[in-house]
C-alpha positions as CSV (number, residue, x, y, z in Angstrom):
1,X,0.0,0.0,0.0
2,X,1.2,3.7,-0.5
3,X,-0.3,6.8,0.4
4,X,0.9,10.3,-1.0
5,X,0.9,13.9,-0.8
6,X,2.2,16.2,-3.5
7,X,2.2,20.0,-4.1
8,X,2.8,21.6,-7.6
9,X,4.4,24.8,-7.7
10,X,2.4,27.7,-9.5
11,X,3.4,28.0,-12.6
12,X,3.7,30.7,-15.6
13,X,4.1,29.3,-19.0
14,X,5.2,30.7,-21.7
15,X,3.2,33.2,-23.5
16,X,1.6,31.8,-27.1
17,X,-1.8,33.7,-26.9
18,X,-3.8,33.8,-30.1
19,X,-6.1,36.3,-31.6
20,X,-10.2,35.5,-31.6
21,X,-12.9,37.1,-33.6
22,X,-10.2,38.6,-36.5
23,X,-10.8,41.7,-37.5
24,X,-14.2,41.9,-36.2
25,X,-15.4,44.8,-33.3
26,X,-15.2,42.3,-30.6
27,X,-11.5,40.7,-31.1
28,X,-9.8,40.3,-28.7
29,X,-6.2,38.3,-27.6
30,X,-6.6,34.9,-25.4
31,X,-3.2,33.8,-23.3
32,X,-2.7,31.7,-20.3
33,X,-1.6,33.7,-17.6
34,X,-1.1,30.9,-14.6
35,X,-1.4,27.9,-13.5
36,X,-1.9,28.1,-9.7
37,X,-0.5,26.4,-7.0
38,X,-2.1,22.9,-6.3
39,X,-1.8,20.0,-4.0
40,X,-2.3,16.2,-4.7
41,X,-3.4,13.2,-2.1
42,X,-3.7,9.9,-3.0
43,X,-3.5,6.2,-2.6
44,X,-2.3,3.3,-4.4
45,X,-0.7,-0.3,-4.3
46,X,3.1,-1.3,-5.1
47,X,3.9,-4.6,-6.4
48,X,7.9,-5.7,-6.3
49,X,9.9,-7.6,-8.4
50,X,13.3,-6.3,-7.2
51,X,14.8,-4.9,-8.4
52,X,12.2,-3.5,-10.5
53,X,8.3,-2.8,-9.2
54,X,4.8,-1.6,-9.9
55,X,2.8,0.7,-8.5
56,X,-1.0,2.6,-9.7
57,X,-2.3,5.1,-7.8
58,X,-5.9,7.3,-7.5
59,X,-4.6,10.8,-6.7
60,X,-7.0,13.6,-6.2
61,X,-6.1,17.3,-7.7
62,X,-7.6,21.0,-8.1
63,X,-6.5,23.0,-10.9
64,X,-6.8,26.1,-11.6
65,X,-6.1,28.3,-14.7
66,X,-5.8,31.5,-14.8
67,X,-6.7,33.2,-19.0
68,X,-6.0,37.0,-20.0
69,X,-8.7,38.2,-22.7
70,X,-7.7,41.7,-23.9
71,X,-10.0,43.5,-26.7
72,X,-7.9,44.7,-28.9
73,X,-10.7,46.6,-30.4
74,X,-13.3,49.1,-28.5
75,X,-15.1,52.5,-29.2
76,X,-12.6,54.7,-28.6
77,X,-9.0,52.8,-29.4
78,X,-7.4,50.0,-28.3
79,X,-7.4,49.0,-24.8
80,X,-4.6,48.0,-22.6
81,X,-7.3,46.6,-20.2
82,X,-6.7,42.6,-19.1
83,X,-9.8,40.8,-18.2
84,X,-8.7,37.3,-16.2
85,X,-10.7,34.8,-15.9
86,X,-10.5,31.5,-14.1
87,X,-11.4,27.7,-15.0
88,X,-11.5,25.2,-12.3
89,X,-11.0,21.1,-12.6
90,X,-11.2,18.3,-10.0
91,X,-9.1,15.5,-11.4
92,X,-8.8,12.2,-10.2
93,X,-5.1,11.3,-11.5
94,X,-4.8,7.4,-11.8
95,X,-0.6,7.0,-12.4
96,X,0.3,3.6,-13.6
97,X,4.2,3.5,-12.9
98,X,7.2,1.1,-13.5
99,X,10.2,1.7,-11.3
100,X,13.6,0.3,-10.9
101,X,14.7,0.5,-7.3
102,X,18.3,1.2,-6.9
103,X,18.9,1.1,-3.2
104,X,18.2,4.9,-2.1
105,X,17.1,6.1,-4.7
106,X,14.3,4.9,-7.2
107,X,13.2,6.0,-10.9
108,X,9.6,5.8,-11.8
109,X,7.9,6.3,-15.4
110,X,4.6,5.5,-16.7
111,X,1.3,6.2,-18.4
112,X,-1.3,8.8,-16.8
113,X,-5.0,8.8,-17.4
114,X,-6.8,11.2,-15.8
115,X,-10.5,11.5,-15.0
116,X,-12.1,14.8,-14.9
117,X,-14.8,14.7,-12.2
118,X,-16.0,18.7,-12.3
119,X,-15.1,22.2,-14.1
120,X,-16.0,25.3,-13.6
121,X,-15.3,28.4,-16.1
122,X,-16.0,32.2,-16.2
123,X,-15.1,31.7,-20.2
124,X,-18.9,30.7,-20.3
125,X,-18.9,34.3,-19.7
126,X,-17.9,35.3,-23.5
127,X,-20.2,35.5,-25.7
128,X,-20.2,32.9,-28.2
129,X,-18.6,30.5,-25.8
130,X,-18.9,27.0,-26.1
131,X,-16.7,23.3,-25.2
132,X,-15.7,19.8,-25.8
133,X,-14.3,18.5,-22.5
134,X,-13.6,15.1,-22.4
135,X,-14.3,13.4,-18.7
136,X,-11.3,11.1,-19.5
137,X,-7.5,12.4,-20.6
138,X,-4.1,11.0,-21.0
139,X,-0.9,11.9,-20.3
140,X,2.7,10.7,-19.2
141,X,4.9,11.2,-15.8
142,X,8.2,10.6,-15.0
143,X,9.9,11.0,-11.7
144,X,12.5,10.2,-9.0
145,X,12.6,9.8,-5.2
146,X,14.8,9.1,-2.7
147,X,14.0,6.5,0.3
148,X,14.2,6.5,3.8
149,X,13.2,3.6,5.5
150,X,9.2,3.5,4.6
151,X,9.2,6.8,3.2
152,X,10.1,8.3,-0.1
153,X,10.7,11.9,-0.7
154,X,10.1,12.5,-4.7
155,X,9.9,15.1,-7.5
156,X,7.6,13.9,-10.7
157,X,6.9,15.3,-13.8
158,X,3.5,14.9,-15.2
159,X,2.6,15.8,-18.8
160,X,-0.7,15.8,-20.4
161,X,-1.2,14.8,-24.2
162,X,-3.7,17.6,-24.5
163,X,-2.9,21.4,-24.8
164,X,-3.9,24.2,-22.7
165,X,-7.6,25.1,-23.5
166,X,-8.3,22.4,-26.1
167,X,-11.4,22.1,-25.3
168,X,-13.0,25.9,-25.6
169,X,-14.4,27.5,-28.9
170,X,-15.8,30.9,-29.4
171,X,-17.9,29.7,-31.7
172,X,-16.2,27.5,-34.1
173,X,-13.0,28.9,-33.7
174,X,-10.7,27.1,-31.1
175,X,-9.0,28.4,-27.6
176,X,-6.2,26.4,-27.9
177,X,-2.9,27.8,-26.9
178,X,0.3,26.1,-28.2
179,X,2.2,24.4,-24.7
180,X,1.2,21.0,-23.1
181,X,-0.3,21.1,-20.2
182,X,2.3,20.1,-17.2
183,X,2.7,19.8,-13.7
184,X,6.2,19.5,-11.8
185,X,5.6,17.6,-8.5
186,X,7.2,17.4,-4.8
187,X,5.9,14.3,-3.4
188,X,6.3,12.3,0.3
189,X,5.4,8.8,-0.1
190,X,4.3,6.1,3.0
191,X,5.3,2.7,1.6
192,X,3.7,-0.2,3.3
């Protein structure tokens, strides 16, 4: 059995915002401005074969996302006015690792499918705003950890297959920003 806690660091990627509604009154730019701060608890089995083992896990996380819309277009001249707005996910993270155990220190990689259980969005605010959001995603982690007795003291990587706001339109035109969406993550691991 293992049980683990996690945070994520915030996080502010790279800027790759897009421009919606061309060349119409209402356009305006779309960029991610941050991905906050988050913290992940879960629980899981391990399964050794020394020196290599198996572990899957059920770890819950909330993310949030912080967007910048700025109309580049208004009555009287462009606007240097930032409007944020915020999109919330619960995710159950279900990690399916293989690790090679190497005494005090282990390496861990593996596939990541993650559920979606709830999401909440002030894009629905914008007018014309729509979404595909699929309940189930994938991605892929990677990670090391170093043990002491029973416990393990980690940093993972975790990468999703999806990019940032792939699943929001205006209208038909998409939201999504170049960038996959990923995590790093400081973990502390009971092994038992």
């Amino acid at each position: 059995m293992v049980i683990t806690a996690g945070i994520s660091p915030q996080q502010t990627p790279p800027s790759h915002y897009i421009f919606v509604n061309r060349s119409t009154p209402d356009e305006f730019t779309f960029d991610l401005r941050t991905v906050k701060s988050s913290v992940f608890i879960g629980a899981g089995a391990r399964y050794d074969i020394k020196p290599f083992f198996f572990q899957a896990e059920a770890q819950y996380n909330k993310r949030v996302y912080v967007y910048d819309v700025s109309y580049t277009y208004t009555g009287s001249g462009r606007t240097d006015e930032v409007n944020k707005y915020e999109e919330q996910m619960d995710v159950i993270n279900l990690p399916l690792s293989m690790g090679v155990d190497l005494g005090i220190l282990d390496i861990t990689s593996g596939f990541l499918p993650q559920f979606i259980l709830s999401q909440q969005s002030d894009l629905s605010d914008l007018e014309g705003y729509n979404q595909d959001l699929k309940t189930m995603r994938f991605g892929w982690h990677t990670g090391i950890a170093a043990n002491v007795n029973q416990l393990r003291i980690g940093l993972n990587w975790q990468s999703d297959f999806n990019n940032y706001a792939d699943h929001a339109y205006i209208g038909n035109q998409s939201l999504e920003l170049a960038g996959r969406s990923s995590r790093l993550l400081g973990t502390l691991s009971f092994v038992f």
